[in-house]
N, C-alpha and C positions, 0 to 999 in steps of 0.2 A: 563391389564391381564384379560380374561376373568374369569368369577366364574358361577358356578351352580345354577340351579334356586333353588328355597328355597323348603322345605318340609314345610306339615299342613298348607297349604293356606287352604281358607276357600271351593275354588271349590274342591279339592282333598276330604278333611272332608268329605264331602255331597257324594262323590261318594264311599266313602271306607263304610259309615254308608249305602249306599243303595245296596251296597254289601251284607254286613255282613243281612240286612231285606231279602234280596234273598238267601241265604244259609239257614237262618232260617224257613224259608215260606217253602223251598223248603224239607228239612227235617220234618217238621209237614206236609206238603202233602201226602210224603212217608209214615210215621207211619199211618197217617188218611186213608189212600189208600190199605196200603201194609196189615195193621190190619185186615180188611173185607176179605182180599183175604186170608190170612192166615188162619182165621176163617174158609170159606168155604172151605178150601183144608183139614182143620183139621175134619169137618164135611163130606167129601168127604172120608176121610181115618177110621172116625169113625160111626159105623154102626148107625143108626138109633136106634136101641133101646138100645144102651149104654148112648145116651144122658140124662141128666138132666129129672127127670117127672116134676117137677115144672116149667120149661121152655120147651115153643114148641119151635121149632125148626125156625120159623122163630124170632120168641122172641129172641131165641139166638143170631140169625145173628143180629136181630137190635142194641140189645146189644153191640157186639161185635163192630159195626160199631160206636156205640155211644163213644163204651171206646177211642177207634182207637182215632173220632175227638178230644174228650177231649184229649187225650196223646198227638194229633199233636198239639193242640194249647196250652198246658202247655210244652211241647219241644219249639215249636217257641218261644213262651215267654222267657224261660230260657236263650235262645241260642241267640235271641236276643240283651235280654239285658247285656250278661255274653259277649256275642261277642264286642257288642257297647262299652261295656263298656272297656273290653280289648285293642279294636281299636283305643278307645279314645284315654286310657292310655300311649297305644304308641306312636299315633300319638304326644300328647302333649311332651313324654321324647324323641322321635325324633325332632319334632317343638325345643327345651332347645335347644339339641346337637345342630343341623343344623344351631338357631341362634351364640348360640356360634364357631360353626366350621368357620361361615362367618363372625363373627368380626374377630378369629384369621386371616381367610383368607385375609381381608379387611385391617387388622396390615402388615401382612405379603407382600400383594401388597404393601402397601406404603412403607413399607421397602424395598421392591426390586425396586421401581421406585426410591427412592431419592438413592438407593447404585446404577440403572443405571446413573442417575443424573451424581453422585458423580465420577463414571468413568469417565462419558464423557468428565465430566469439567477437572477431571484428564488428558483425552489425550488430550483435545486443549490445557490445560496447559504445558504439555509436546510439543505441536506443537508450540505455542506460546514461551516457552524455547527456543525451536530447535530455533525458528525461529530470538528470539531476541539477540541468542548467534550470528547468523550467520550474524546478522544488526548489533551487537558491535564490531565482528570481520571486517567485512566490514567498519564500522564507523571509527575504529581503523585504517585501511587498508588506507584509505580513508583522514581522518585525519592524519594518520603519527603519531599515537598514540602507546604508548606501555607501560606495566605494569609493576610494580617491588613492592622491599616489602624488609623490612630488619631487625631483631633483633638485641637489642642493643646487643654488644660482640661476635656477631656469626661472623665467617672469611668467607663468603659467603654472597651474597644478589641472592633473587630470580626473575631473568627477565624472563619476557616471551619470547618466540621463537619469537614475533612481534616486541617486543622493539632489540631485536639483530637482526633481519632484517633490522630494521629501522638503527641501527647504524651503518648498514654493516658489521656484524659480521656474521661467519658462528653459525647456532646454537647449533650444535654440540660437534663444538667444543673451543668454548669460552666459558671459566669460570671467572662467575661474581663473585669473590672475589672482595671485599670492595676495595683494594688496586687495585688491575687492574681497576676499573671501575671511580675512583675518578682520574687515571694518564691521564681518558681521558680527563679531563677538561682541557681548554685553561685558561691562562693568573691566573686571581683570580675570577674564576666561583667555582671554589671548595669551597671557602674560603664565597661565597657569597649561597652555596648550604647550610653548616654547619651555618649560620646564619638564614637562612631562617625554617631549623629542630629547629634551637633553640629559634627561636619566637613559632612556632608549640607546642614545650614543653611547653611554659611560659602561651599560651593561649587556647590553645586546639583547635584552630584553624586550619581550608585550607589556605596553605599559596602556590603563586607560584614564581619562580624567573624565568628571561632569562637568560642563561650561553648561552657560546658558550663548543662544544665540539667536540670531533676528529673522523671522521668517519672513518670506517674501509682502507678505500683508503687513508686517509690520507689529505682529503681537510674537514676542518671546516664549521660546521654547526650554527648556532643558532637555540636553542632548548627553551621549558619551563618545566620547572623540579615541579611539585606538589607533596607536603608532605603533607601529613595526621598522626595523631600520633595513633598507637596502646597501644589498654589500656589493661589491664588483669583484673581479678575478682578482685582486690582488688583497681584498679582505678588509678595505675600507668602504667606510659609510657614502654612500655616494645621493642619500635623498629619505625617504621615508614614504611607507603606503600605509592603510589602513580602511578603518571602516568609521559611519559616526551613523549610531541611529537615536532615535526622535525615543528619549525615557519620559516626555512630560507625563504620559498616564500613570510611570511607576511611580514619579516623581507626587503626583497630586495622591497616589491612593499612599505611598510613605506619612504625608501629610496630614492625611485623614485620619492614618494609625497613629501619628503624635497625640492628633488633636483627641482622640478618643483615649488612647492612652492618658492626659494630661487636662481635659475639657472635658463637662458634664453635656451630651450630644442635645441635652432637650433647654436648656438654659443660654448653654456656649461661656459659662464659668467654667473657671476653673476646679477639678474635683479634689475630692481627699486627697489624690497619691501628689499633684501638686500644689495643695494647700500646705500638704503637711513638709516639702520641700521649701516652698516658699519663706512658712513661719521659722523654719530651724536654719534659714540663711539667714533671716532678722534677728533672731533669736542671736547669734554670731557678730553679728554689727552691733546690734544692741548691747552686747558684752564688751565689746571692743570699744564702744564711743561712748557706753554711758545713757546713752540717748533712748528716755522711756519708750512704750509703745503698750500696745491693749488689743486684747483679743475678745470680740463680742461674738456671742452665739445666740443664734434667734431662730424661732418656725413658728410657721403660720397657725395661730388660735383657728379651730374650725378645718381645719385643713378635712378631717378624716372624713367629716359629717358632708363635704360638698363633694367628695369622692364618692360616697355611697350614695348621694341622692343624684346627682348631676352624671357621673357615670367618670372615669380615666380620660377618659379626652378632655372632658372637662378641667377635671384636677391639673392634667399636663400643663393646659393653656393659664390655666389659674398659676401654675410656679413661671410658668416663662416671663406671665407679665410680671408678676410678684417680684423677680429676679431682675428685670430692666429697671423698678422702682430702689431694689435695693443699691443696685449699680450704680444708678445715676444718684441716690442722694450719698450714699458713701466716698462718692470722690474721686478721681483720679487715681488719687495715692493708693486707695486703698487697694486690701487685695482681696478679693472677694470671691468665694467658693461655695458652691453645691456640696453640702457634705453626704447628703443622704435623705431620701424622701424630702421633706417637708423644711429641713433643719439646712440653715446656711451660717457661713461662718464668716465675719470681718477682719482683716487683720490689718489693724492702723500702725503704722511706723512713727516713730517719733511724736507723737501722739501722748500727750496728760490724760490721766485722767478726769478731769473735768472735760477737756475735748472730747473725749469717746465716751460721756452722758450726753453733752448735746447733739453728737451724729445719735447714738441709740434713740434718743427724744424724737427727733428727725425723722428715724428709721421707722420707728411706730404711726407718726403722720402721716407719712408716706403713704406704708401700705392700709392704715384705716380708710383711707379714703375708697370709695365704692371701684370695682373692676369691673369692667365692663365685658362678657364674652360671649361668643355665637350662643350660648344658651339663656343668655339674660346675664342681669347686673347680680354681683355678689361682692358681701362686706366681710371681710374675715383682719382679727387683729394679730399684734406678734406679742410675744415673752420673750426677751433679753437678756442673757447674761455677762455681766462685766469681767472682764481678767486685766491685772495690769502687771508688764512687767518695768521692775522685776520684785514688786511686791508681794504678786502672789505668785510668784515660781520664776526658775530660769530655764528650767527644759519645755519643751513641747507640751509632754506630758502632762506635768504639773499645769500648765497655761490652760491646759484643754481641760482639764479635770476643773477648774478652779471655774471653769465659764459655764459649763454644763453645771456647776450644782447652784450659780447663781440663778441660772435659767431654772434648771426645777422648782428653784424656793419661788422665781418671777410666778411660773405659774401655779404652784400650787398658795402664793398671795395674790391671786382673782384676776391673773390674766393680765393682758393690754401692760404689760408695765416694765419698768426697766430694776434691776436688781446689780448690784455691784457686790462683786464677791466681800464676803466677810467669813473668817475662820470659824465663828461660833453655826453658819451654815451646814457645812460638812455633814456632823453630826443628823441633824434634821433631817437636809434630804435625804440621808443614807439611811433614817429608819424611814425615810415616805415610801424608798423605793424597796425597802425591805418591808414595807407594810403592802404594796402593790402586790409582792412575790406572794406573800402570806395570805393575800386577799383570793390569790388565784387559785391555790390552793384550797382553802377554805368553800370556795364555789365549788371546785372540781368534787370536794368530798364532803360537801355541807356542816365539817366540822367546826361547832365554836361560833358560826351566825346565828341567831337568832331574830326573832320580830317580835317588838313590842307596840302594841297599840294605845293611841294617843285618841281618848274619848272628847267626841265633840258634843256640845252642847246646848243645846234648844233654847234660847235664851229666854222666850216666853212660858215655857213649862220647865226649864231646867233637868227635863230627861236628856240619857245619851240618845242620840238619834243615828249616830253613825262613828267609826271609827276609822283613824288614818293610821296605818301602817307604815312602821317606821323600826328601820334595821338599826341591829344591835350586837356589838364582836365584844368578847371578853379577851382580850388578845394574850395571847400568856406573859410575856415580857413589855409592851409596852402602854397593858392595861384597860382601860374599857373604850371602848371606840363607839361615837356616838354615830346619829343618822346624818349628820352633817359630813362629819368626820370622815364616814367611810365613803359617801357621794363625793367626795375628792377625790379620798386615792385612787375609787374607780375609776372616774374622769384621768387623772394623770397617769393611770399604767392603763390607758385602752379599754379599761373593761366596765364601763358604761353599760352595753348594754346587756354584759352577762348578769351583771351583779341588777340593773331593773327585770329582767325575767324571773329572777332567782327571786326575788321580792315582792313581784306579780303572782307566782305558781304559790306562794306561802303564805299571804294575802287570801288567795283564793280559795285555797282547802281548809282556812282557820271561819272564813266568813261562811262557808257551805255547811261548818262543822254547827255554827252557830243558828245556822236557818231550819237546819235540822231537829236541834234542841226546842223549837219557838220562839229563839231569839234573834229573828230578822233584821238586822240592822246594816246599813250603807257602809261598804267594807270601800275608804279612798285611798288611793297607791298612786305614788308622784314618778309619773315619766320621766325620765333623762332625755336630754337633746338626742343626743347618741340611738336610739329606741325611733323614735318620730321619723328619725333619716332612713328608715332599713325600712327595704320594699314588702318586706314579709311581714310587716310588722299586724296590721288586720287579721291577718291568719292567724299569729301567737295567740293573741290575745281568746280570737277564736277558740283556739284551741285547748288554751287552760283554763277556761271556762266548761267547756265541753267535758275535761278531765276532771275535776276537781267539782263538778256540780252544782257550783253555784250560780244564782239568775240571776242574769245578763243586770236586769234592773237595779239589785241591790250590789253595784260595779261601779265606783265613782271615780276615771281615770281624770288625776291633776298636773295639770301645764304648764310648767316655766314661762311666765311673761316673756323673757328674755330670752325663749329660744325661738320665737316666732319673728318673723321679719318679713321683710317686703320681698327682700330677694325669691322667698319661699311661699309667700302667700298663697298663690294657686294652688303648688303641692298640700298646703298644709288644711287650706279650707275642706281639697278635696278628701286627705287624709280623716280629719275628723268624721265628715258626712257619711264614709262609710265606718267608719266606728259609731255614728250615733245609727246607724243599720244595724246594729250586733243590739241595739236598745239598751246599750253601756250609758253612765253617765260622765260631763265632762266638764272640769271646774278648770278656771284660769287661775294659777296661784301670782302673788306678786301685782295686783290689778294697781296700776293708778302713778307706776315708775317709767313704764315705757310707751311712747308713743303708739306706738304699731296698737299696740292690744286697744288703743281709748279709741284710736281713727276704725279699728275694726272688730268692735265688742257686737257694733248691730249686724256683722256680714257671717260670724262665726259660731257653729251650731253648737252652743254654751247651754250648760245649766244653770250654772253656779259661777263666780268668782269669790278668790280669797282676796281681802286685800292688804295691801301691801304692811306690815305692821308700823312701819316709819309715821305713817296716818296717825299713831296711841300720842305720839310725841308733842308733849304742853297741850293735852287736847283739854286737860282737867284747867289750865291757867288762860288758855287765848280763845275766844268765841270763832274766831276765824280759824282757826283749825279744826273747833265742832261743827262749822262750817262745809268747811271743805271735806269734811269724812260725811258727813248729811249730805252732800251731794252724790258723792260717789254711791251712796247708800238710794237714793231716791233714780238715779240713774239704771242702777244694776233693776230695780224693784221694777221701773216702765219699761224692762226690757224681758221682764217674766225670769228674772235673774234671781238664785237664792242667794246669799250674800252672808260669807265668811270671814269673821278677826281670827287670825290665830297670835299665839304668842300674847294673849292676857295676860299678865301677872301678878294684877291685884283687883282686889273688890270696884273700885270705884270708876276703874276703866270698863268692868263688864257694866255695872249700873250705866254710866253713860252709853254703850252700844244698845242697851235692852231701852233705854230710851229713845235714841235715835232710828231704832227698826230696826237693827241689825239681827238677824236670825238666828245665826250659829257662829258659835266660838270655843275655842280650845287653850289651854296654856298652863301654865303651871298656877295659876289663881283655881282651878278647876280641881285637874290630879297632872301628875308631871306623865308620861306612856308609861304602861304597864304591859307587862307578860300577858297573854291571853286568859290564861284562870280568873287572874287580881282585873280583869280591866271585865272581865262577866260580871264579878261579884260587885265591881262597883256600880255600873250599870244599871243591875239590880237594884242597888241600895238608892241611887237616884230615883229609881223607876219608885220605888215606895218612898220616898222622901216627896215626890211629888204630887202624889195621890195625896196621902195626907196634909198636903198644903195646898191644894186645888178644894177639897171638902167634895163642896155641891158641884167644883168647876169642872167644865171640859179637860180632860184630859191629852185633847190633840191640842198640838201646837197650833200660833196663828199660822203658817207655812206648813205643811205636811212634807216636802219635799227635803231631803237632807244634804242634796247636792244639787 
């Protein structure tokens, strides 16, 4: 606020005092001035001889001018100092006033700056109100928060318009009477509301509870109900206020983390962490009553191979349904769990052992049956393992361990089956699964495999015409592992299809080693199901062809009857067609066991089939089984088919096939596989064993083809 400058500074003083010296000068000039002339004007009016005789006349006038000065400078002086002094006197009772006017003034600005102060703060406070009424309301809004308040004995409680929003109430016209508002509670939320008010009483305490309660439409909520106690001046409880907001969203997503906690999210079983809760509560009862029970473990045969063809979505959709069949034929009772990938666990309560064979029997019928999903039908089987307690264990552990190694022995004995633990087990599995590790090994650094080939034989000229390639482990500890042998433990530790690569690329640089030398012959190597399922698979083959030098033509890739199916058909037809693109060849092994391959021998781009050896069986004692191998043989022949026995094992069975047409055969009646040197030099020794027993005869076979 501005203010006035001050009076009686010291420059004002000085000029009001040279003032006051100018008024006075200037009135003693007049009398000193004005006196002579007044004189001469009186002299001028008075004759000459009325004058004084004792004064001439100029005497007079001097006189007169003398009295003049003297009166002008005894007037200055008076006037002066009567003035100064007066000027003083003011200035100094003005100077008092003016300082005093300016402290008042000096009070009264700061008064008026701290009461503008004092507004301003007043309207941001007011804006800051506004503003934090309208973020509580929003919080409230926001939060699903709403107010109430209630005195003890009044028939009324007071809600806000936001808490009967919240409840679905109109707010109009709902009246929060005590009784209307308590009928909303579900079950004993009321009963757990009034306990909660009366911890509040005893401690003077925030206290909150979770009730459920009824919302205006009539679908149940879960809320949190907070009491607070109201006190009076005298420091009794006289009612309670609070708050209750709407928790059902924390409430469902708590729920969701149980269920994921506790639930497998793509089955909706139960997982390992409460399987394994589950079993060790029964495991507890079971000790206490006596009362047997059984623990089966099972996973889908095939599982991996419809993963890799069919894609994860698929595979998903394939456990969920898989998991609805397991559910529903295990029962009720049981408890049934998602343990991991592929692998689900049963756990039967009071449950014999002969009981949990016929659910396992069940369990296997179940899921054999065809599944049906957005991407087409697929059949895949289970392997089961039995545990009972408390014969084979009383803890968890032992129960889980005891079920897993029946499952392993289930499927490394041919799948689809059920296995009930037995001690002499253990051992077994534990070197299959220490032969799986060793195997892996053994691929990573190619130590200790080997191939040995398995000479086929032209049964019209008796030369080798071609050889099958067939792996061979000298295992250090548990001895020689055959080609059958080791096509297990692949298949049962996953490594299907390292271990047919590994045997494909070795195959192929022994047979390029051989075509080199001018010794041309049909190098065949037996695919894995596992191989046929993988998208790259044209490519490999490609490829180590490419590498290894050998032509495409003298390349006979052979095919588990039983890994071709309907579910796969389309895939598998188109797979071949372009492998017969690579001008590979391609044998079916196993011909004449399974449907699929008889219904689609004419739709699939075949060379060759082997068949099945089961055919050798009484062929020499019953006409109807040189029958039935004559057909298969005359079937394969009108379909431009070359046509393979293996597994010969005496003279009289190869005489019957070299009668019946059979082409080519192999088996230990011939030479059992040999090493690549030993399987040349026999070769050879056929190759001139035959010339000399042909003489004048042709030396090509009636078929030229080897596959």
């Amino acid at each position: 606020m501005r203010q006035p400058a001050p009076l009686g500074t010291t420059s004002e003083t000085e000029a009001l005092r040279r003032a006051a010296h100018r008024l006075a000068l200037t009135v003693a000039l007049l009398i000193a001035i004005g006196g002579p002339a007044l004189a001469i004007g009186a002299f001028m009016l008075v004759s000459l001889d009325r004058w004084p005789l004792w004064l001439s006349p100029p005497q007079a006038l001097l006189m007169i001018a003398l009295l003049s000065v003297l009166s002008g400078l005894a007037i200055y002086a008076v006037i002066r100092k009567v003035a100064l002094q007066t000027i003083t006197s003011t200035l100094q009772q003005m100077t008092t006033k003016h300082h005093d006017m300016m402290v008042s003034l000096s009070v009264l600005s700061e008064q008026n700056c701290a009461l503008v102060a004092q507004e301003q703060a007043l309207r941001a406070a007011e804006v800051a109100l506004e503003q934090r009424t309208a973020q509580l309301r929003d919080a409230q809004r926001l939060g699903q928060i709403g107010d109430w308040s209630y005195r003890i004995g009044d028939a009324e409680m007071w809600c806000s318009d936001e808490l009967k929003q919240l409840l679905g109430y109109d707010p109009e016209r709902f009246v929060a009477t005590r009784t209307a508002v308590m009928a909303l509670h579900v079950g004993d939320s009321a009963r757990q509301v009034l306990t909660s008010q009366a911890q509040v009483m005893r401690t003077g305490d925030i206290h909150s509870v979770d009730v459920k309660l009824r919302r205006g439409d009539g679908t149940i909520g879960d809320f949190a109900v907070t009491s607070k106690a109201l006190i009076d001046g005298d420091g009794r409880v006289i009612g309670f206020s609070g708050t209750i907001q709407d928790i059902s969203a924390r409430k469902a997503a708590e729920g969701q983390l149980a269920r994921l906690a506790f639930f497998d999210p793509l089955t909706g079983l139960a997982n390992r962490t409460s399987f394994n809760r589950e079993t060790a509560e029964l495991l507890r009862r079971s000790r206490r009553s006596g009362q047997p029970a059984a623990l089966l473990l099972l996973d889908l045969d095939g599982f991996e191979e419809i993963n890799d063809t069919l894609g994860h979505a698929a595979a998903n959709e394939l456990l969920a349904k898989a998991a609805e069949r397991i559910a529903g034929t295990a029962g009720a009772k049981a408890i049934v769990s998602r343990l991991d990938g592929d692998q689900f666990g049963v756990l039967l309560g009071a449950a014999s052992l002969p009981e949990a064979e016929l659910i396992a029997n069940a369990l296997i019928t179940a899921i054999t049956v065809p599944i049906e999903l957005e991407r087409g039908e697929v059949s895949v089987t289970t392997s089961i393992g039995i545990a009972a307690l408390p014969r084979d264990g009383i803890t968890f552990t032992d129960l889980l361990r005891a079920a897993d190694l029946a499952r392993h022995n289930a499927k490394a004995s041919g799948r689809g089956i059920v296995k009930v633990f037995e001690p002499g087990m253990s051992a077994a599995v534990q070197q299959l699964i220490a032969l799986g590790h060793d195997l892996r090994q053994a691929l990573d650094g190619g130590a200790g495999l080997q191939v040995q080939y398995q000479p086929q034989i032209a049964l019209a000229t008796q030369r080798v015409v071609a050889h099958a390639a067939q792996a061979y482990w000298d295992h250090p500890t548990a001895g020689a592992q055959s080609h059958r042998q080791l096509i297990a433990i692949a298949e049962n530790s996953g490594l299907g299809c390292e271990f047919g690569l590994w045997l494909l690329r070795e195959a192929a640089v022994q047979g390029a080693i051989w075509a080199e030398r001018g010794e041309p012959r049909m190098m065949a190597v037996e695919v894995l199901a596992a191989q046929l399922l993988r998208s790259d698979f044209v490519d490999e083959v490609s490829q180590i062809l490419e590498l290894s030098g050998l032509p495409p033509h003298l390349l006979c890739l052979e095919l588990a009857a039983d890994a071709l199916n309907d579910q796969q058909a389309e895939r598998i037809e188109t797979l071949l067609s372009q492998l017969k693109r690579l001008d590979v060849g391609l044998r079916l092994n196993g011909f004449g066991t399974d449907t699929y391959s008889i219904r689609q021998l004419g739709h699939l781009p075949l060379d060759s089939l082997a068949i099945d050896p089961q055919f050798l069986h009484n062929i020499e004692e019953t006409e109807r089984a040189r029958q039935a191998l004559q057909g298969i043989i005359a079937l394969a022949h009108s379909l431009g088919l070359t046509v393979l026995m293996p597994d010969v094992d005496h003279v009289a069975h190869a005489d019957i096939l070299t009668e019946l047409g059979c082409d080519l055969a192999h088996g230990p009646h011939f030479t059992p596989a040999l090493f690549a040197p030993a399987a040349s030099r026999f070769a050879a020794e056929r190759d001139a064993l035959a010339r000399r027993a042909a003489q004048s005869k042709t030396d090509e076979p009636r078929r030229s083809s080897a596959c």
